[in-house]
C-alpha positions in Angstrom: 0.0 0.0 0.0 1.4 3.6 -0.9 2.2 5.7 1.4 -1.0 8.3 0.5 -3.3 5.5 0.8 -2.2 4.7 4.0 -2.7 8.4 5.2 -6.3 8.4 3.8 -7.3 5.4 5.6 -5.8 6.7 8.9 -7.7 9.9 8.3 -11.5 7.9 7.8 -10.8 5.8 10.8 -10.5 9.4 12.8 -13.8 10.4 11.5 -17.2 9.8 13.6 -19.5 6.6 12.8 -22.2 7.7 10.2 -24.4 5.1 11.9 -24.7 7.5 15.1 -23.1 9.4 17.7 -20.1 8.5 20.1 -18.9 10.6 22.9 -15.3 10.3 24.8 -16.3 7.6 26.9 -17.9 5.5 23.7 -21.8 6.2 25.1 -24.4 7.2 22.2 -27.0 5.1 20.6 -29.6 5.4 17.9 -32.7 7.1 19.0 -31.4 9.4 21.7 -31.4 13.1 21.0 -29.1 15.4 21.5 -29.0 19.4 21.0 -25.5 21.0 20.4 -25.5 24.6 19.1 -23.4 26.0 16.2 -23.9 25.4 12.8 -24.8 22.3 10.6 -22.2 20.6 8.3 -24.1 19.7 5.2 -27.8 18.2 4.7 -29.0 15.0 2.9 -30.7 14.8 -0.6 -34.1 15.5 0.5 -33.2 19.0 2.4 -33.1 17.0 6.2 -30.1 18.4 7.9 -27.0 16.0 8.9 -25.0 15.9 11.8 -22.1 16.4 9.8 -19.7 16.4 12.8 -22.4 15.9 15.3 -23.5 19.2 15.5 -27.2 20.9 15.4 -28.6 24.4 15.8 -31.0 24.8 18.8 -33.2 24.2 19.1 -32.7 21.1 16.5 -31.7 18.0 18.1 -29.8 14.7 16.8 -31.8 11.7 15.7 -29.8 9.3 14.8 -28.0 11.0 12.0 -30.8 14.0 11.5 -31.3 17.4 12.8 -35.0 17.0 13.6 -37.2 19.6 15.3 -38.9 17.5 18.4 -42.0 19.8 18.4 -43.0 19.9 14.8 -41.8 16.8 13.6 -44.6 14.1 13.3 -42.2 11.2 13.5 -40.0 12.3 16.2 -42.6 14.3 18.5 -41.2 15.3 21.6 -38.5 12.8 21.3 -36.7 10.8 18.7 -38.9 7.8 17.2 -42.1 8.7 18.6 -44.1 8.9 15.4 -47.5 10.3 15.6 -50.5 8.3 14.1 -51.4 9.1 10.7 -53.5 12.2 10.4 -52.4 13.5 13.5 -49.8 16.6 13.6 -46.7 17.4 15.7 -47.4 20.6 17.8 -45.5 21.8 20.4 -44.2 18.1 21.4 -47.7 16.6 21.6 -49.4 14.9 18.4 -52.1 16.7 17.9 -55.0 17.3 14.9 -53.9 19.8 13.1 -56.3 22.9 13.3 -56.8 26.0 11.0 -56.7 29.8 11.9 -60.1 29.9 12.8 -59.6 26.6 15.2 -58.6 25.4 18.2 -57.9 21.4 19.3 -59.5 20.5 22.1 -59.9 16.7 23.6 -58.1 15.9 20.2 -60.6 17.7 17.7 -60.8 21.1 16.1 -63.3 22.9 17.4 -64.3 26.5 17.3 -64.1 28.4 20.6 -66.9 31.3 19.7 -69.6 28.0 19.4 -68.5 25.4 21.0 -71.1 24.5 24.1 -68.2 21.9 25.5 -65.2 24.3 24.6 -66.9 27.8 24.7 -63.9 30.8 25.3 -61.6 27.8 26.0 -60.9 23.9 25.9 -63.1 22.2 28.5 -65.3 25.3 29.3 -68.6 23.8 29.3 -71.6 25.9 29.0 -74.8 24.4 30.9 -77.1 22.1 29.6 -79.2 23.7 26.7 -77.2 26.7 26.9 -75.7 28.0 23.6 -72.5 29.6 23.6 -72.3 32.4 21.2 -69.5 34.8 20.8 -67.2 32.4 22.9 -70.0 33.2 26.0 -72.1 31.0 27.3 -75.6 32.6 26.5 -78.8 30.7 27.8 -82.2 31.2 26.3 -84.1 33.9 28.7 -87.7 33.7 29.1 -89.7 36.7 28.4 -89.5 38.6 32.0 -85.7 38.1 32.2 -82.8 39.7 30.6 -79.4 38.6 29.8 -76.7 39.7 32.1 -73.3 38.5 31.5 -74.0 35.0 31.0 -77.1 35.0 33.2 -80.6 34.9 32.6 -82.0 37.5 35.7 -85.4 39.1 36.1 -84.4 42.8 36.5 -87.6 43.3 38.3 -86.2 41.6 41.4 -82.9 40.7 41.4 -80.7 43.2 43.6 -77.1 43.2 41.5 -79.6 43.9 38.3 -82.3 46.1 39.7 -84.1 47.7 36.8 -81.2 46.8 34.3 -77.9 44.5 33.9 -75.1 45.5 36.4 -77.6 48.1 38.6 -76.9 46.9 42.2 -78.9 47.8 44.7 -77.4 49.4 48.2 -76.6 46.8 51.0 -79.9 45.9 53.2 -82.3 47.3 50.2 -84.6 44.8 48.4 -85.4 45.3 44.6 -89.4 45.5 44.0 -90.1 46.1 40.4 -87.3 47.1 39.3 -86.3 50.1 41.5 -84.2 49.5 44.9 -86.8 50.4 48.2 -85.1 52.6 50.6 -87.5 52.9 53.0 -87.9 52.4 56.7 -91.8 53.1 57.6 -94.1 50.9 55.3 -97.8 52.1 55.2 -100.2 49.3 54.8 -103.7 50.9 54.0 -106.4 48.6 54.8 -110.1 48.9 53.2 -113.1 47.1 52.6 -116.4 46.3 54.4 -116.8 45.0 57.6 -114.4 42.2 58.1 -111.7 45.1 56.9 -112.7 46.8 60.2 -113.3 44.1 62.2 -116.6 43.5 62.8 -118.2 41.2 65.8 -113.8 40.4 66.3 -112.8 40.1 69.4 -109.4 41.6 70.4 -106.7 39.4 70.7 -103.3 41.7 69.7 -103.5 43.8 72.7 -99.2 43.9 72.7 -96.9 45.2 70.0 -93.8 43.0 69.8 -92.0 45.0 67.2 -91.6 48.5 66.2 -95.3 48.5 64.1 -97.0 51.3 64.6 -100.8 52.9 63.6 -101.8 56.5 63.8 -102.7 57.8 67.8 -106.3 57.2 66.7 -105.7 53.7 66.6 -105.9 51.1 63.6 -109.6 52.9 62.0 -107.4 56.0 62.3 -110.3 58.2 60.4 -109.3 61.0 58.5 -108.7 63.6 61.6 -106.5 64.5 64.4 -103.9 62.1 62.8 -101.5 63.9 65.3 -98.6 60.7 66.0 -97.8 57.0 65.8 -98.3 54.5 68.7 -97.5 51.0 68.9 -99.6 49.0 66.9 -102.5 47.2 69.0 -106.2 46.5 68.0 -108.7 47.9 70.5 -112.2 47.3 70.8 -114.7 50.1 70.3 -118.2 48.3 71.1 -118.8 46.5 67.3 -115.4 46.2 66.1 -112.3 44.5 67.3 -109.4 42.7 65.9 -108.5 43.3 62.0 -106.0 42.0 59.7 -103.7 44.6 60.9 -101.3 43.1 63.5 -101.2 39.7 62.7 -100.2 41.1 59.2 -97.8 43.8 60.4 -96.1 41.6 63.1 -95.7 37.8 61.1 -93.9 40.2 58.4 -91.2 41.7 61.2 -91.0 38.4 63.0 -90.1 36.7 59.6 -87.6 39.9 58.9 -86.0 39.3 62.3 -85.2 35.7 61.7 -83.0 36.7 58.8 -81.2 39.5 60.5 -83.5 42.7 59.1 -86.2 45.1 60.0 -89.7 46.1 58.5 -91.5 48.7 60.4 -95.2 49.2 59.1 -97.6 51.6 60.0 -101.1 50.3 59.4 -104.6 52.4 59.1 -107.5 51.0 58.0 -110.5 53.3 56.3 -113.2 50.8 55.4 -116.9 51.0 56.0 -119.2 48.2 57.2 -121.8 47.3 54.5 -120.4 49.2 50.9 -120.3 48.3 47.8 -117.7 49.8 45.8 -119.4 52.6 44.3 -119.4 53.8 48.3 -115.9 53.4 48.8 -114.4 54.0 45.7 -112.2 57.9 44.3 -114.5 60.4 45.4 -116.1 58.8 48.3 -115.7 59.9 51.8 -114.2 56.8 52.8 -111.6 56.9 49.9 -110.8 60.8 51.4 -110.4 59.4 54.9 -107.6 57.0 52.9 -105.6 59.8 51.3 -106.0 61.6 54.6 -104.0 59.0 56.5 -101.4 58.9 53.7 -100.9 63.0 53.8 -100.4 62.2 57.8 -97.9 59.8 57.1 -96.0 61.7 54.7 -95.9 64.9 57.2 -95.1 62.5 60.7 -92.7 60.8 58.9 -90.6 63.8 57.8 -90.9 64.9 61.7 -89.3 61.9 63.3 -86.7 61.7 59.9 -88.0 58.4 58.4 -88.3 57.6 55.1 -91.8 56.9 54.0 -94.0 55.3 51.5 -96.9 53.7 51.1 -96.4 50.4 49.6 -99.9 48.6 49.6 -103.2 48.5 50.3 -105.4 45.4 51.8 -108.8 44.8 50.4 -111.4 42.7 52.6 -114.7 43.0 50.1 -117.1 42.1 48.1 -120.5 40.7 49.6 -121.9 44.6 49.1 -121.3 43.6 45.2 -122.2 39.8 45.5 -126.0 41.2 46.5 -126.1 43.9 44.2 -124.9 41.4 41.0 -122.0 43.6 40.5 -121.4 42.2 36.5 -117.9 44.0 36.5 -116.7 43.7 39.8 -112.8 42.9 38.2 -112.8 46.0 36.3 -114.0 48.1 39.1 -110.8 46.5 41.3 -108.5 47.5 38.4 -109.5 51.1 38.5 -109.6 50.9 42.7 -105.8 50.0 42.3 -104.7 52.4 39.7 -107.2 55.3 41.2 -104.8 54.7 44.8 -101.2 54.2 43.0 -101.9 57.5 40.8 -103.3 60.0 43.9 -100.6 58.1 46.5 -97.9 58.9 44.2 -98.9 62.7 44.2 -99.1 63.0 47.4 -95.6 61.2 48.2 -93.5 61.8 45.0 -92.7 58.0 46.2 -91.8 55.9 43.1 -93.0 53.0 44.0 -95.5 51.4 42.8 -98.8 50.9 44.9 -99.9 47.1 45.5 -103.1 45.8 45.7 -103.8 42.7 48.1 -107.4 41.1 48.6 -109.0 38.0 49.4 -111.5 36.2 48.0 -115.3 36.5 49.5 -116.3 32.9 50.8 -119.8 33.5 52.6 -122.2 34.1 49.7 -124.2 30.9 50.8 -125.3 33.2 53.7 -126.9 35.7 51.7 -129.1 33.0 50.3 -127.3 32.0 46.8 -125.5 28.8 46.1 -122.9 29.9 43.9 -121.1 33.6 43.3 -119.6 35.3 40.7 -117.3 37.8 43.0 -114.9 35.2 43.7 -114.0 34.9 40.4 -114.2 38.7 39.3 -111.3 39.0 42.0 -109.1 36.1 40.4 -109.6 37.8 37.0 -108.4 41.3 38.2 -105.5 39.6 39.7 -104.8 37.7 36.4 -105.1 40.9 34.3 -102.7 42.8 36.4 -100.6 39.9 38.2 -97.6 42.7 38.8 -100.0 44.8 40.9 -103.2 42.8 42.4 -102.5 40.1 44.4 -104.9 37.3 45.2 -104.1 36.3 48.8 -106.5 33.1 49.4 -110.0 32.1 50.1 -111.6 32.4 53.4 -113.2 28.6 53.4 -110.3 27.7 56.2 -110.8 30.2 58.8 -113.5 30.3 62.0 -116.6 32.7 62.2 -118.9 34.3 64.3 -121.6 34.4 62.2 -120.8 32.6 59.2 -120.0 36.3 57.1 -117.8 37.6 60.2 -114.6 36.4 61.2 -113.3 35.3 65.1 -110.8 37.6 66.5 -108.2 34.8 65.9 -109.6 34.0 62.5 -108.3 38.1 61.6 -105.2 37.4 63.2 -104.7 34.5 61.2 -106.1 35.8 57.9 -103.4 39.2 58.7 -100.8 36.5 58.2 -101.9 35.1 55.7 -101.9 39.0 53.9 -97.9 39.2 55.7 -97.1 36.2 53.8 -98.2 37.8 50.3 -96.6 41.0 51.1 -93.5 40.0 52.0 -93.1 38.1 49.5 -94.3 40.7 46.4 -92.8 43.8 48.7 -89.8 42.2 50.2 -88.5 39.3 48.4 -89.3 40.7 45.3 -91.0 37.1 43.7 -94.0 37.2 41.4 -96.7 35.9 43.4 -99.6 33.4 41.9 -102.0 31.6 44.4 -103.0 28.3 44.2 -105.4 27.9 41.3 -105.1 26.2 38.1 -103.2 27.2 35.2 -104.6 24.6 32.1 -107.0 21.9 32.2 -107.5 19.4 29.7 -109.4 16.1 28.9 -108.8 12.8 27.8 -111.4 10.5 27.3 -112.7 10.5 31.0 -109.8 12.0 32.7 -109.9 15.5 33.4 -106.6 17.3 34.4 -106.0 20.4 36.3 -102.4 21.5 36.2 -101.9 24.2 39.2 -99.4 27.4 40.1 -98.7 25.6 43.4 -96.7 28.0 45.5 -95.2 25.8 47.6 -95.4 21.9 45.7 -96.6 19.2 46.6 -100.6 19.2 46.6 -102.1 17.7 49.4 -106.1 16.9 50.3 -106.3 17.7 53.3 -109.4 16.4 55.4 -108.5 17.5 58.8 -108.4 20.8 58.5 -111.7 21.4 55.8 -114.1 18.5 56.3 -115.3 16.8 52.5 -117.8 18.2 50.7 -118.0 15.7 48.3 -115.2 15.0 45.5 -112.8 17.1 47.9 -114.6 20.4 46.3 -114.6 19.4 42.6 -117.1 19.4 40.1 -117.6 19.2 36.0 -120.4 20.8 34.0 -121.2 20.8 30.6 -124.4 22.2 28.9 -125.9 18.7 28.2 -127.8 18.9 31.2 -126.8 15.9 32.2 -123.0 15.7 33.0 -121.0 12.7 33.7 -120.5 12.6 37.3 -116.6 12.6 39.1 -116.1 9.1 40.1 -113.0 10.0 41.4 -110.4 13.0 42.5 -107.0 11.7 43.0 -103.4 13.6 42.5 -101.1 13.0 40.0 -98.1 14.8 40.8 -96.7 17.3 42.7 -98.7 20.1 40.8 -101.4 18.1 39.3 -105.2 16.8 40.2 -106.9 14.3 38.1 -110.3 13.5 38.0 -111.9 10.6 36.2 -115.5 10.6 35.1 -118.1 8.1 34.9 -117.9 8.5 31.5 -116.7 10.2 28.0 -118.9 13.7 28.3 -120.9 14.9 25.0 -122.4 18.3 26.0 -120.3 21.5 25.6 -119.3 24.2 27.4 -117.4 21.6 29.6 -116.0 23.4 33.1 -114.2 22.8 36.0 -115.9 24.1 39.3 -114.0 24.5 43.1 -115.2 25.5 45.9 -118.0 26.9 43.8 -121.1 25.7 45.3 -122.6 26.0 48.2 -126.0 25.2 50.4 -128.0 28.8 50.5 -128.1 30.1 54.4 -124.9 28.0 55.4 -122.0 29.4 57.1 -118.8 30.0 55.6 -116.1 28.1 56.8 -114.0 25.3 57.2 -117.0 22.6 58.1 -119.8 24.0 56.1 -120.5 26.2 52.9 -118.2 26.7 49.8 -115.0 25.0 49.9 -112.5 22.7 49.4 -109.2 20.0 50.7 -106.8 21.1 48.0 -104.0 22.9 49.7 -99.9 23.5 49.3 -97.3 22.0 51.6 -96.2 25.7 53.1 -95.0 25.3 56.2 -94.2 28.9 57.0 -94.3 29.7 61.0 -97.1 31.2 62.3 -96.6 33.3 65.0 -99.4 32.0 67.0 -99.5 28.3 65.7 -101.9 28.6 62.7 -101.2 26.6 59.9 -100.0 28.7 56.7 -100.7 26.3 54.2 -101.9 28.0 50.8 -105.4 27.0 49.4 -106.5 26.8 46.0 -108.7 29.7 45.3 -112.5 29.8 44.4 -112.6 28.8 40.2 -114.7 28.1 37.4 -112.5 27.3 34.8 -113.0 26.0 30.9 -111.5 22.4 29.7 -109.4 23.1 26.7 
């Protein structure tokens, strides 16, 4: 061999393997990866860069005898010989789908962020069930009385971070009523009506204020003169009348405040007259004067002793004056009694607030002769064509009377709670209120079903407290004169009554009846005249251990 050849071979055996890499101490194998900076020595036929003498720019790394790139490269991602499946792209060391501009992967799929319900701003941000997300915000689907808020469906009218509009929080300790934050700290409750607004035949039994409720010095029929002060809120007797709704209404609200940490101070006058109709107590009336009397006094006492006033309802106990005189449009005449008061007590306050309207319904018309009424359901109709401002509080079927029109002392008391329980829930809370009545009944066949707004679910029959009057108050007409009879009254469901005929009715005109009828010169109440076993599962605490339960309302009602 030549001297030159033996130079070149002693120069190729100096040179690195071209099968991998070696260090000093002869380590290296195929597969590993190493990153050396400086610059690369040559690249292959198809553009890959060699290791030339072993070197590779950062952030390249050695694969075998390759520069690769262990974030991009599909068949060495995030280290040498770890091919990704096919279809699947290299990003960032992780084999990924490969997503356009307008795309993210998420969970190993392109999605798009703006739309995605299960990846909506973000991978793995979920939106709710049945919520969209739009815009890369979760957006529900807001019934008709709410707004959309952020990403929450509220009802402005009550909600205190939202009061009247998104992002319009109330201040600390004020509720939102309609829209509009109530800082106020004395209430006025006006109270009118006939005589069981004034207490007729009641004996007193609220002869101690527990709270701060107060009435005008002239008592709780304050009149409309020499309304001077407040004093504690008592009822007194004055030879015919005793006991009204007015403290066990005034004091059941505070108590129920009090239990939650806050205050409600009402002052509470009553201005009703024994034996009216509406046309005698209605704008214009002396009775109606005597009203806006007691509201100018409360405006002018309340500025004296710095408290800020409103009126924020008025009570209604009425409607046997109109049962007798066949009062046709009773509802419409409530409607203008409510607006008639919100118009001249807002221009005598400059108060914002709206003025509610709470009443319940007449129960005693069996005592003025007649089996059946139409004034219980003229005051369900005005509360249905103005649910934000008339309030149907109950029936009267439940509670004890003196005479079968006239309620006990305690049956006041108990009704007044019933009226606290309403109020603080429209004035306070701030929830829509709907009693217990039906909201769609249907047929079919022989079944009859009445679907209820049940404020506190489950229904219940309740024979204990009302005793059966046949088919637990029920009944179904039709104009065929001869209507299948209920063969049975049973619940299905928490909100739902079903009865089932004796058989498939013919005749039209088919209704549902409830605590409708009546025997003519019963008395109302609990074990005789008009009424009913349906009732709610409240179990709100009475002050003076009356049950609270809510019962369905007086109704005539069409099957759709």
């Amino acid at each position: 061999m030549s001297a030159r050849h033996s130079l070149l071979l002693a120069f190729l055996c100096a040179c690195p393997s071209a099968a991998g890499t070696s260090t000093e101490d002869g380590t290296g194998e195929a597969g590993s990866a190493t990153a050396v900076s400086g610059p690369p020595t040559s690249t292959t036929s198809s553009g890959v860069p060699t290791t030339g003498e072993g070197a590779c720019p950062a952030p390249l790394a050695v694969c075998g005898d390759a520069c690769v790139d262990l974030a991009h490269d599909p068949a060495h991602c995030g280290g040498c010989d770890q091919p990704c499946d096919p279809g699947l792209a290299c990003l960032e060391g992780q084999c990924s789908v490969a997503c356009g501009a307008d795309r993210a992967a998420c969970a190993g799929g392109c999605v798009d962020l703006d739309n995605d319900p299960a990846h909506c701003g973000e991978c793995d941000r979920a939106c709710p069930p049945g919520v969209a997300c739009v815009a890369a915000a979760c957006t529900p689907t807001c019934a008709a009385e709410q707004a959309l808020c952020g990403e929450q469906c509220v009802d402005v009218d009550n909600d205190e971070a939202h009061c009247g509009g998104c992002d319009s929080p109330c201040p600390s300790g004020q509720p939102c009523v309609h829209g509009q934050c109530v800082g106020v700290g004395l209430h006025h409750l006006l109270i009118s009506g006939q005589s069981l607004s004034t207490g007729s035949g009641s004996a007193v039994v609220s002869a101690i204020q527990p709270f701060t409720n107060v009435s005008f010095n002239t008592g709780v029929r304050a009149g409309g003169v020499g309304l001077t002060g407040f004093i504690p809120l008592v009822e007194t007797w004055n030879g015919a009348e005793g006991e009204t709704i007015a403290s066990g209404a005034a004091n059941l609200v505070s108590q129920l405040e009090q239990a939650r940490g806050s205050s409600h101070k009402i002052l509470a006058s009553a201005h009703g007259v024994g034996g009216q109709p509406y046309a005698a107590l209605k704008k214009g009336t002396a009775p109606y004067a005597d009203g806006l009397a007691q509201v100018s006094a409360g405006v002018a006492l309340a500025a004296m002793s710095g408290e800020v006033y409103a009126v924020r309802a008025v009570a209604i106990i009425h409607g046997e004056s109109d049962h007798v005189g066949n009062n046709l449009a009773y509802a419409d005449d409530l409607l203008a009694w409510q607006s008639d008061y919100e118009a001249d007590v807002k221009a005598l306050t400059g108060q914002p607030y709206p003025v509610s309207m709470f009443l319940c319904q007449m129960s005693s018309w069996t005592m003025y002769g007649s089996p059946v009424s139409r004034i219980p359901f003229e005051q369900l109709a005005a509360a249905r064509a103005r649910p934000d401002r008339i309030h149907v509080v109950g029936p009267k079927y439940v509670f004890p009377y003196v005479d079968g029109v006239h309620l006990t002392g305690e049956g006041e008391r108990w009704l007044g709670e019933y009226y606290a329980k309403v109020y603080r829930s429209v004035l306070i809370d701030g929830v829509p209120w709907r009693p217990l009545a039906p909201r769609a009944v249907t047929r079919a066949g022989a079944v009859v079903t009445v679907d209820f707004d049940v404020p506190v679910p489950p229904l219940m029959l309740d024979e204990v407290l009302v005793t059966n009057p046949g088919n637990y108050g029920f009944e179904f007409t039709d104009s065929s004169g001869a209507p299948p009879a209920i063969a049975a009254v049973a619940l299905a469901g928490p909100t739902r009554v079903q009865l089932t005929l004796a058989g498939e009715p013919v005749g039209g005109n088919q209704r549902v009846r409830y605590a409708a009828t009546g025997v003519p010169g019963q008395s109302a109440g609990p074990t005789t005249g008009a009424r009913g076993n349906l009732r709610d599962s409240d179990a709100t605490v009475s002050r003076h251990g009356y049950t609270l339960h809510n019962w369905a309302v007086h109704f005539d009602e069409p099957v759709q």
